[in-house]
C-alpha positions as CSV (number, residue, x, y, z in Angstrom):
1,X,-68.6,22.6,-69.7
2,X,-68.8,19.3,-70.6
3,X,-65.6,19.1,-73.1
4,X,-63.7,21.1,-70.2
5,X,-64.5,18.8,-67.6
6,X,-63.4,15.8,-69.6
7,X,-60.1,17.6,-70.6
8,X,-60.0,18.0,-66.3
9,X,-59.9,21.7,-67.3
10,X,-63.0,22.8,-65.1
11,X,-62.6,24.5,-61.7
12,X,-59.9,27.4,-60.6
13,X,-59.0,26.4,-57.4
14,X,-58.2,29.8,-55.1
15,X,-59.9,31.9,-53.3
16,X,-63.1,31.5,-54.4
17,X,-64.2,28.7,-57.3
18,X,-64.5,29.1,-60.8
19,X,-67.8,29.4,-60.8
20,X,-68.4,31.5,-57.6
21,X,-68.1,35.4,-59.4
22,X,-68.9,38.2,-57.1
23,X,-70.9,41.0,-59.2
24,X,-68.5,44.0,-59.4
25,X,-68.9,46.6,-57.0
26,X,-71.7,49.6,-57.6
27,X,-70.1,52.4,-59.4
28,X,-67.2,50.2,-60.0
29,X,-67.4,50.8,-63.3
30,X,-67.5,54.5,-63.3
31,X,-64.9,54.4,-61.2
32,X,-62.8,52.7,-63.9
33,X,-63.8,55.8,-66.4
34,X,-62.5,57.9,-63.7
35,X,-58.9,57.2,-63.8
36,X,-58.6,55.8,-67.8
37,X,-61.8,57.7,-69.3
38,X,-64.8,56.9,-70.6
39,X,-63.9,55.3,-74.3
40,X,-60.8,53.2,-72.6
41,X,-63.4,50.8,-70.7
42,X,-65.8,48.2,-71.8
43,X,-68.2,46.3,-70.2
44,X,-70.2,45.1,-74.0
45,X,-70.6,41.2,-74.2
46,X,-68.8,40.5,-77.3
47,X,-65.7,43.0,-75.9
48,X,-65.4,40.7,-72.8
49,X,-65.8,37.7,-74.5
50,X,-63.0,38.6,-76.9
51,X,-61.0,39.1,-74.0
52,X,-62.2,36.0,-72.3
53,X,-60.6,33.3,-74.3
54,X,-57.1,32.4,-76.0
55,X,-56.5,30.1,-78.8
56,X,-56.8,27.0,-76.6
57,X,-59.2,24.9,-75.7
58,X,-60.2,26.1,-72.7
59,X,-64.3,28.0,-72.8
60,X,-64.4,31.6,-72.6
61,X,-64.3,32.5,-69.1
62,X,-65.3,36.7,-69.6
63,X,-64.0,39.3,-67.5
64,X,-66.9,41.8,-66.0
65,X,-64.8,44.7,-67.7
66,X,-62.5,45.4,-70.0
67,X,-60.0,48.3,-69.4
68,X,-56.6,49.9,-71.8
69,X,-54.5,51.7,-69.8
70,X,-52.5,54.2,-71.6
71,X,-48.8,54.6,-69.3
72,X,-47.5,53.0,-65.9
73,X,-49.1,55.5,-64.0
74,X,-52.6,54.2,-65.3
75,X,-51.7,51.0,-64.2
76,X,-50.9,51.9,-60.7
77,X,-54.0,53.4,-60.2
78,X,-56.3,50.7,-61.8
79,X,-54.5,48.3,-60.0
80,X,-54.7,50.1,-56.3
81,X,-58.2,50.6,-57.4
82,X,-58.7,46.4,-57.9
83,X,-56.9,46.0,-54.7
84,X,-59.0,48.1,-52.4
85,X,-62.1,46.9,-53.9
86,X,-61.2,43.3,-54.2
87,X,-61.7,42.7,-57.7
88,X,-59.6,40.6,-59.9
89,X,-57.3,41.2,-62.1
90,X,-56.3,39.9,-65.4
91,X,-53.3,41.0,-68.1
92,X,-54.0,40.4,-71.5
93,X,-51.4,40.7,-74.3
94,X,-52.4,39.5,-78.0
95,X,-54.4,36.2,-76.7
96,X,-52.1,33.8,-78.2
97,X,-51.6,31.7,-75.5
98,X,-52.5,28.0,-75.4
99,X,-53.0,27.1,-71.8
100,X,-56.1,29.5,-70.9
101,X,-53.6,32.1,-69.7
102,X,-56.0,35.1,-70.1
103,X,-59.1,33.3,-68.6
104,X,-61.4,35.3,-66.2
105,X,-62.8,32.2,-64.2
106,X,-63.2,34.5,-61.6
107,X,-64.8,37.3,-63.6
108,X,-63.0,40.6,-62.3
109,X,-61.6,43.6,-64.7
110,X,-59.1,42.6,-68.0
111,X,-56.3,45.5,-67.9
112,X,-55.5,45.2,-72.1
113,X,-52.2,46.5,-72.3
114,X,-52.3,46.9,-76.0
115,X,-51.8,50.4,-76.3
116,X,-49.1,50.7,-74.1
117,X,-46.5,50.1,-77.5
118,X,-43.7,52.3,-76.7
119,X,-39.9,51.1,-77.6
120,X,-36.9,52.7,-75.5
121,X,-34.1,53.0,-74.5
122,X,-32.2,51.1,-77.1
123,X,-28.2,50.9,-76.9
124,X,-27.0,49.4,-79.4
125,X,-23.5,48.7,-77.7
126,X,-25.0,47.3,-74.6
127,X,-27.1,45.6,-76.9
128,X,-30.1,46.1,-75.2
129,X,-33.7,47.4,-75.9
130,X,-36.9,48.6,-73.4
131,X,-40.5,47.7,-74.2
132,X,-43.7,48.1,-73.5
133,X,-46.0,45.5,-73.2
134,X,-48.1,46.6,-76.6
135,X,-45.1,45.6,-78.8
136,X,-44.7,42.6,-80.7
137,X,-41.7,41.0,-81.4
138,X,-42.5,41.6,-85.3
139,X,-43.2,45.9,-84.5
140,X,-39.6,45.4,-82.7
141,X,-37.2,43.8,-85.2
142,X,-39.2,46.0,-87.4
143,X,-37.9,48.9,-85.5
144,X,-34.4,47.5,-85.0
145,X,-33.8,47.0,-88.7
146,X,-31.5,49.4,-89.6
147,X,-29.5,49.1,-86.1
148,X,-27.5,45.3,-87.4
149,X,-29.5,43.5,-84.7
150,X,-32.8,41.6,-83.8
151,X,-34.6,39.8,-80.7
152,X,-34.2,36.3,-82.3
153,X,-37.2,34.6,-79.5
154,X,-39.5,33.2,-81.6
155,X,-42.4,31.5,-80.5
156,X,-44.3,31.5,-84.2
157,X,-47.2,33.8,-83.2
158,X,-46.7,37.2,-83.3
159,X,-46.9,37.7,-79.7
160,X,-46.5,41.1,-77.3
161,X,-43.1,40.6,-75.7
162,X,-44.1,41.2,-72.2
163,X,-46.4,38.8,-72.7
164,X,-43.7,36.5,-73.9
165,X,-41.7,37.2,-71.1
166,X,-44.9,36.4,-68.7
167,X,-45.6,32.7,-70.2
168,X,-41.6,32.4,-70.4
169,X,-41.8,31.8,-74.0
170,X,-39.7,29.7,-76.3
171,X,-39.8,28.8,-80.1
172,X,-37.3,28.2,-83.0
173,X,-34.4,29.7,-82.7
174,X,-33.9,28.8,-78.9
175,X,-31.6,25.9,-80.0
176,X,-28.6,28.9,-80.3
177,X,-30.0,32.1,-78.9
178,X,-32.1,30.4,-75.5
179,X,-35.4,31.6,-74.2
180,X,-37.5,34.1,-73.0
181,X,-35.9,33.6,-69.6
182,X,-32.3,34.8,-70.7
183,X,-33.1,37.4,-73.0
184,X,-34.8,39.3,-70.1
185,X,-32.7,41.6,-68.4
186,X,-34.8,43.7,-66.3
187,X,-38.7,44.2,-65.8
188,X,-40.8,47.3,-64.7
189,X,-43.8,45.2,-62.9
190,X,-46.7,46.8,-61.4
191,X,-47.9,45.0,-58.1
192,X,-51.4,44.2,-57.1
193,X,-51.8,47.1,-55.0
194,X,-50.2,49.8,-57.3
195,X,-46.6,49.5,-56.1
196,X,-44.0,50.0,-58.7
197,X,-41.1,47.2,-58.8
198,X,-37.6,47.1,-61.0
199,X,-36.7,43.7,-60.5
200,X,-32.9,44.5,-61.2
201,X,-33.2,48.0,-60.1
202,X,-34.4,50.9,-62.1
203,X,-32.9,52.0,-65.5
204,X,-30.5,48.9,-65.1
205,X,-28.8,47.6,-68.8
206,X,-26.4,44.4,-67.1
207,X,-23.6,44.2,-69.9
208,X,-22.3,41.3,-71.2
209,X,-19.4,39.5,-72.1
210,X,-18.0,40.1,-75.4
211,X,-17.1,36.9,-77.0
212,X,-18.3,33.9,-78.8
213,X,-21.8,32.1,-78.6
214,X,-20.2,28.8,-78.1
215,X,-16.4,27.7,-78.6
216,X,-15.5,27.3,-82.3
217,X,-18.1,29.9,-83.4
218,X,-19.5,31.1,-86.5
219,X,-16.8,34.4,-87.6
220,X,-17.9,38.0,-87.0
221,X,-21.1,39.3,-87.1
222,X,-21.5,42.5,-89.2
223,X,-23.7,45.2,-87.1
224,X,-25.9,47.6,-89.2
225,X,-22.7,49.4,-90.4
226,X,-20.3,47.0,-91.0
227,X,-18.0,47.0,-88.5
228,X,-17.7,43.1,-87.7
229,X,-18.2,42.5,-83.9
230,X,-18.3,39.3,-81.8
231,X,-21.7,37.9,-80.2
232,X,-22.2,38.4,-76.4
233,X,-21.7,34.9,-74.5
234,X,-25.6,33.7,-74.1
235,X,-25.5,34.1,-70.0
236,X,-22.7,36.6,-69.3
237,X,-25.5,38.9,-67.5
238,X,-22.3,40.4,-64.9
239,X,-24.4,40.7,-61.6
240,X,-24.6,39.1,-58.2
241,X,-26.8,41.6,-56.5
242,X,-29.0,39.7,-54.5
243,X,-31.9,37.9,-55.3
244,X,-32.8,37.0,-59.1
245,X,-36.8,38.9,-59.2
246,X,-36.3,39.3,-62.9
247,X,-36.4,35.8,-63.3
248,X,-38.5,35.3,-60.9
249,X,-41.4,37.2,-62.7
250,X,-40.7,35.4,-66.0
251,X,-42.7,32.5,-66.4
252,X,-45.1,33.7,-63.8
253,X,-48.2,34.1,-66.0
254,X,-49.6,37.2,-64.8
255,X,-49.6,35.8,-60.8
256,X,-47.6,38.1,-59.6
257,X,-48.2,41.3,-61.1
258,X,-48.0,43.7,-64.5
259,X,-45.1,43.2,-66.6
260,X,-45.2,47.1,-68.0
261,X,-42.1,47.0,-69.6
262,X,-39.1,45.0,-69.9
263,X,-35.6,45.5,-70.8
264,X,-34.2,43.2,-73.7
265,X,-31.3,41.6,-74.3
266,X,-30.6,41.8,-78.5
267,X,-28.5,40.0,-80.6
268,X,-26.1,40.8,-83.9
269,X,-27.9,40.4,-86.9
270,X,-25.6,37.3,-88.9
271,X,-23.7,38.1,-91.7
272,X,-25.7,34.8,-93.4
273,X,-28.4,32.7,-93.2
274,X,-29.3,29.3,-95.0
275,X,-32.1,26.8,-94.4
276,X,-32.1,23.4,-95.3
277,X,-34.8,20.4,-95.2
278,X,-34.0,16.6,-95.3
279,X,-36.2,14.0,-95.3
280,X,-35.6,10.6,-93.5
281,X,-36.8,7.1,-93.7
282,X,-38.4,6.9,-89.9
283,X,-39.1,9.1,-86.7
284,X,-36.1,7.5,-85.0
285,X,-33.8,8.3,-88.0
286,X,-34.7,12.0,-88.2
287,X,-34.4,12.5,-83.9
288,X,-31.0,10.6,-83.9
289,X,-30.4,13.3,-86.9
290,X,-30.8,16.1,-84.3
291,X,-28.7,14.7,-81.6
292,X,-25.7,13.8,-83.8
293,X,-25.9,17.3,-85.2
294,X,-26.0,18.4,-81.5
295,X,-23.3,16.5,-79.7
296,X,-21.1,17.3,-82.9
297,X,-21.2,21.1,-81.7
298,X,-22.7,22.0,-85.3
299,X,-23.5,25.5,-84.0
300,X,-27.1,25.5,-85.8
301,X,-29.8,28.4,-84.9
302,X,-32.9,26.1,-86.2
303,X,-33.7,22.5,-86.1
304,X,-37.4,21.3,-85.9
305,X,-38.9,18.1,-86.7
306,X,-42.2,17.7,-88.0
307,X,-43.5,14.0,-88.6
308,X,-44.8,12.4,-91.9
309,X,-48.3,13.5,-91.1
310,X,-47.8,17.0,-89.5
311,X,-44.8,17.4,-93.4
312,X,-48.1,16.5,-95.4
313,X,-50.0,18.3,-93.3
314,X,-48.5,22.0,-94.1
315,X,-47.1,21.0,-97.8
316,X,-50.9,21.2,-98.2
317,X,-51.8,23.9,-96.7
318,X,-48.7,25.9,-97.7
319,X,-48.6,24.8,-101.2
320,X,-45.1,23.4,-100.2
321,X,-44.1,20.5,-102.3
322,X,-42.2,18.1,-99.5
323,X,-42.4,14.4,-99.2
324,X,-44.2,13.0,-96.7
325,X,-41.8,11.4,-94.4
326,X,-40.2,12.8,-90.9
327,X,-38.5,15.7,-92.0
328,X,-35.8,18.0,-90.7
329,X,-36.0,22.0,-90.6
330,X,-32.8,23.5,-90.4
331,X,-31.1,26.8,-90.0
332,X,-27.1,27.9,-89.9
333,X,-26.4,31.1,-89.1
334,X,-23.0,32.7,-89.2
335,X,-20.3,33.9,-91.7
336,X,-20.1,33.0,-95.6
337,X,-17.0,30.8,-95.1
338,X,-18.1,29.4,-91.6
339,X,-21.3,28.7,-93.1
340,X,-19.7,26.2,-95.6
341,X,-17.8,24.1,-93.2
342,X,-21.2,23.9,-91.2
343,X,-23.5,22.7,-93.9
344,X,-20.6,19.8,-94.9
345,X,-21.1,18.1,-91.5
346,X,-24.3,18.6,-91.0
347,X,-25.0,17.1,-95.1
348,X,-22.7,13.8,-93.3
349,X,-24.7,13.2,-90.5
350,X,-27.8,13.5,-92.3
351,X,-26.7,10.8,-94.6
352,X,-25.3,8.7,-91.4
353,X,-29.1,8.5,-90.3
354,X,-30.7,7.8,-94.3
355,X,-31.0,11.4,-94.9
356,X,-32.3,12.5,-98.1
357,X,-30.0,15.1,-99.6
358,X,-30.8,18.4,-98.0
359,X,-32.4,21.1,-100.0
360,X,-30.9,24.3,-99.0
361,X,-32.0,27.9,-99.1
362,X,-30.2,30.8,-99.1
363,X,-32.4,33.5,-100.0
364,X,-34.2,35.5,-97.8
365,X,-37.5,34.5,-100.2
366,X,-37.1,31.0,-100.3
367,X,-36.0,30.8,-96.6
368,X,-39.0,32.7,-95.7
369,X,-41.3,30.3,-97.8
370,X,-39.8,27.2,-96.0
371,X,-40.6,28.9,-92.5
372,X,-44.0,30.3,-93.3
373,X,-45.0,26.7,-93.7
374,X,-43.8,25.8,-90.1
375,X,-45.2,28.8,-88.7
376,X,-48.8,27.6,-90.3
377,X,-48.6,23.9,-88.6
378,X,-51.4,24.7,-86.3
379,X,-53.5,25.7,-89.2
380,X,-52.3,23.2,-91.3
381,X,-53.4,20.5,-88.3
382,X,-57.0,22.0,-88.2
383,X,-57.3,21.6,-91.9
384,X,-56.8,18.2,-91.2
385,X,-60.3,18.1,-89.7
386,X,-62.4,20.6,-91.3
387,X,-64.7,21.9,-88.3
388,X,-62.7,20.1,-85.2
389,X,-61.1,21.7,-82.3
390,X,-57.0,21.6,-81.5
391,X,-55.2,21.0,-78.8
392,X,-51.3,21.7,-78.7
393,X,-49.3,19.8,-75.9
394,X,-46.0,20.9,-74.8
395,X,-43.3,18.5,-73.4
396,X,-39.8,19.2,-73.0
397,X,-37.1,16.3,-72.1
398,X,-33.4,15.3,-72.1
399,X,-32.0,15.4,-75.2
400,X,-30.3,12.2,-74.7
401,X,-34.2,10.7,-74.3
402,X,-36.0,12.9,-77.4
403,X,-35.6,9.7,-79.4
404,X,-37.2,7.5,-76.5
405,X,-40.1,9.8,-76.0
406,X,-40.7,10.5,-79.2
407,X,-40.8,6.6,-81.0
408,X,-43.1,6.2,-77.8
409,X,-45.6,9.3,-78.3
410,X,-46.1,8.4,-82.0
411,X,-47.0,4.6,-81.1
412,X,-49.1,5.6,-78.3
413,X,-51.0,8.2,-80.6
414,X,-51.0,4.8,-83.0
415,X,-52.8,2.7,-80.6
416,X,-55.5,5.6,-79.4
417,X,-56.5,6.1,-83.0
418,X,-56.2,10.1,-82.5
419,X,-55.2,12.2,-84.9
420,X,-52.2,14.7,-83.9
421,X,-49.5,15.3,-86.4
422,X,-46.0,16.0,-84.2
423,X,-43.8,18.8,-84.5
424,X,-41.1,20.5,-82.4
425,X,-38.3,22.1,-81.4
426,X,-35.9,19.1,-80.8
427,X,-33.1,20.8,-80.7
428,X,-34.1,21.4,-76.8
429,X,-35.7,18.5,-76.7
430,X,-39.2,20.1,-76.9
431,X,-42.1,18.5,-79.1
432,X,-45.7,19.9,-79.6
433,X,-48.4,17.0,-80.4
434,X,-51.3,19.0,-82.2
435,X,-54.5,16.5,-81.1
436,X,-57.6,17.4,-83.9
437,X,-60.6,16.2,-81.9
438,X,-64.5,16.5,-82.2
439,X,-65.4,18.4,-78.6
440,X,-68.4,16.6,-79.6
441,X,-67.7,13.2,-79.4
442,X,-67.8,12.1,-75.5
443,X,-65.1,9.4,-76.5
444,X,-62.9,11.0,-78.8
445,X,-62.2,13.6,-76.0
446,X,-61.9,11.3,-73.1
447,X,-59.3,9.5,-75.4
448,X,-57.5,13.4,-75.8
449,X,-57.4,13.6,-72.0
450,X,-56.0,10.3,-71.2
451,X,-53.2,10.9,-74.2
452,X,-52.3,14.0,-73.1
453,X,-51.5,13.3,-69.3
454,X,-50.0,9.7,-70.3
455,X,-47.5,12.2,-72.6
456,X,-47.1,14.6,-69.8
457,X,-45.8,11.8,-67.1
458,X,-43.8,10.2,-69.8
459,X,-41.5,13.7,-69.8
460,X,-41.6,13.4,-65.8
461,X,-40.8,9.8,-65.8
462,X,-37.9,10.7,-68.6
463,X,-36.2,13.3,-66.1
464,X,-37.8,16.5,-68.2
465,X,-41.1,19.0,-67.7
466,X,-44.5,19.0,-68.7
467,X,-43.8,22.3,-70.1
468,X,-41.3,23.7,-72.0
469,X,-42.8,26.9,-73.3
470,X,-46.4,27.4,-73.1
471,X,-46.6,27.8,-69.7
472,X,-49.4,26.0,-67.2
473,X,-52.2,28.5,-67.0
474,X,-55.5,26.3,-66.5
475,X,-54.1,23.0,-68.0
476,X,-51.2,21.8,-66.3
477,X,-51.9,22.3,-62.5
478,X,-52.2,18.6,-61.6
479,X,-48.9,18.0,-63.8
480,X,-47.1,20.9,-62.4
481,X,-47.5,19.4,-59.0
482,X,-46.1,16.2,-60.0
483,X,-43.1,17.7,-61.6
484,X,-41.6,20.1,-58.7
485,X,-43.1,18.4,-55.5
486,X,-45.0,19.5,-52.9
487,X,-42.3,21.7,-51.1
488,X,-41.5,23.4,-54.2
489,X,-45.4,24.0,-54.6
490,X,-46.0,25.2,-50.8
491,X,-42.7,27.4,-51.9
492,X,-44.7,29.4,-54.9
493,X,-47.7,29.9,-52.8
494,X,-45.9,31.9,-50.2
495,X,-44.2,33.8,-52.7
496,X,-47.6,34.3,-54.1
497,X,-49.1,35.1,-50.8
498,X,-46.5,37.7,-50.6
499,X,-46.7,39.8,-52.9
500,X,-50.6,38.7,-53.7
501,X,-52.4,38.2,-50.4
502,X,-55.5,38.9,-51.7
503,X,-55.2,36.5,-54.8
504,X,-56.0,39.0,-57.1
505,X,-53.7,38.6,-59.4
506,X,-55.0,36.5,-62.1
507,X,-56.2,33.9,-60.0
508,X,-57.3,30.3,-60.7
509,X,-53.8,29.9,-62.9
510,X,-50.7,27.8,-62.2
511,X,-51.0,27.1,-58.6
């Protein structure tokens, strides 16, 4: 408790406090075996405590049960059963969140919606897909492989899609293809009192415009068989039927209800891929890199930027032989002649800013190899400092002020003597700063605290969000009212009130 409460992690806020769990009902439990039998519910320690935690820094805060529904239907009845009996209620995914998303701080049942994996629906000319919230974006592309197209949202982990969909999740290839929030087209949500919702209406597939991602687009893209067709526009969802509830419910963090399946919107798989790193002489050089590459309308799918520590970092950990120095992670996507024109400007703005001279991958191996060592930055930070804990931030800004924010963070993580290696998404203008602490050390984390919410009001003070894809779970609260206002606040918590009077719904999160 102490590490939480100098991180300003400890308390829920709510109905009732963190600390102030009710026992569950007598019976309760039995009642659970009733409606999803006897082997789908748990109530062992190291079962709850599993289900208690994510892989942030935030304690284990164990649900009183653990339950795994097996269809919708379950759901509804679990849930009504929560409802009636005032129990909380918490969704859990895969766990791989990093703001204490799936945190029990008011004890209450876990649904685990693991073994609801079923994949539906898919058209491949409407380009759309429906999922259950036990499939992860890895089972998916998996199952689209021989259909010429993919869910490009990539957040690194391999993360259940609902779940995705419930932190509004982000990643690498946002830069081209966008966000969770886009790529959702319609969600089956269960309510906190069993009711059944289809936020754009039931069995709905909104089509899209056919056409190019962006003007003076990559050529076609090849589906499964061939036939060359163009990409649909990124937001051409064709609907003006009332309110938005499918966005709405994105983002929302398990607040508002179950997120039991959602419809997907898919992309063409590209006729070719290359990666490319390039190495530059300072942290300034390399994010000026990324906004020249940007403002020149270099239609690229990738661009991260990890800094000289974080590049040492994961070429050790990876086996990886990069120089140390802020480097650029790229990837084009497109045609085999487009491709060509797009690696010659983005080689002469590299060398504009004291790029080295790109090394560029264009097998699936090699490009895999390159990736896998992003995708292992976390670990690679923790290796850093055997036995210490991490703690990922998450600001988004302006792309105009990454450079600002950036120079800034890495002086101010200078002058706090902290180690946290950066890396990020800048072609959205998000940036991760991986703190390696000792939870140990009174100091140390009092220093983590400070850093952190200096980092979060520079984004605010720089016009951006203290959050651009892992959401504000248990974290963020403080920051989150900072960023929208207090009308926009008092705004959530009647929505919340409506379709949650109770506060049932994973409670002590975001608001």
């Amino acid at each position: 408790m102490a590490v939480r409460r100098l991180l300003g992690l400890a308390g829920a806020g709510g109905r009732r406090g963190c600390c102030a769990k009710r026992p569950l009902p007598a019976d309760f439990v039995e009642a659970l075996r009733a409606v999803a039998g006897a082997p789908h519910v748990s109530t062992a320690a190291a079962v709850r405590e599993q289900h208690g935690r994510d892989e942030s820094v935030h304690s284990c805060a164990p649900p009183d049960a653990v339950v795994w529904p097996r269809d919708v239907a379950q759901v509804q009845e679990l849930a009504a059963l929560c409802y009636r009996c005032d129990v909380p209620m918490v969704p859990f995914g895969t766990g791989t969140g990093l703001e204490g998303g799936v945190t029990a701080v008011q004890g209450g049942v876990c649904f685990d919606l693991s073994r609801m994996d079923r994949i539906s629906e898919l058209r491949v000319e409407d380009f759309t897909v429906a999922v259950e919230p036990g499939v992860t974006r890895k089972a998916l592309n998996s199952y689209l492989r021989a259909s010429g197209l993919w869910f490009p949202v990539d957040p690194g982990a391999d993360a259940s899609l609902c779940g995705m969909a419930a932190t509004g999740a982000s990643g690498t290839n946002a830069v081209r293809y966008g966000t969770m929030r886009p790529n959702v087209v319609n969600l089956r949500v269960v309510l906190p009192d069993g009711r059944l919702l289809h936020t754009a209406g039931p069995g709905r597939h909104f089509r899209y415009r056919r056409g190019w991602s962006r003007p003076g687009g990559p050529g076609p893209w090849v589906q499964g068989g061939g036939r060359p067709h163009p990409a649909p526009v990124a937001r051409g969802r064709k609907s003006a039927a009332g309110y938005d509830l499918t966005s709405l419910f994105v983002g929302s963090e398990g607040t508002l209800g179950f997120l039991t399946r959602a419809t997907l919107r898919l992309h063409p798989v590209p006729e070719a891929v290359v990666a490319a790193v390039s190495a530059f002489p300072s942290v300034r050089a390399a994010v000026d890199c990324t906004v020249s590459v940007l403002q020149a309308a270099v239609p690229v799918a990738r661009i991260e930027f990890l800094d000289e520590v974080m590049v040492g970092a994961c070429s050790r950990y990876s086996g990886v032989e990069l120089p140390a120095a802020p480097t650029l992670f790229l990837e084009l996507h497109g045609s085999q002649h487009s491709l060509a024109e797009q690696v010659r400007q983005t080689e002469e703005l590299a060398r504009l800013h004291g790029g080295s001279d790109f090394a560029w991958a264009q097998e699936a191996e090699e490009r895999n190899r390159l990736w896998a060592a992003r995708h292992n930055a976390w670990y690679a930070a923790l290796a850093l400092r055997p036995g210490c804990k991490g703690y990922s931030t998450d600001v988004c800004v302006p792309i105009s002020r990454l450079p600002d924010i950036v120079v800034e963070t890495k002086r101010d993580l200078e002058e706090s003597g902290l180690t946290g290696p950066l890396v990020g998404h800048v072609g959205d203008g998000n940036f991760h700063c991986i703190l390696i602490f000792d939870p140990e050390d009174p100091d140390e984390t009092r220093r983590v605290k400070d850093f952190t919410d200096r980092l979060g009001r520079r984004a605010l003070a720089l016009d951006g969000t203290c959050t651009g894809e892992h959401g504000v779970g248990l974290g963020k609260r403080a920051l989150l009212r900072e960023e929208v206002g207090e009308e926009a606040l008092a705004t959530m918590r009647h929505i919340k009130a409506a379709l949650d009077p109770k506060n049932l719904m994973n409670p002590g999160k975001v608001l």
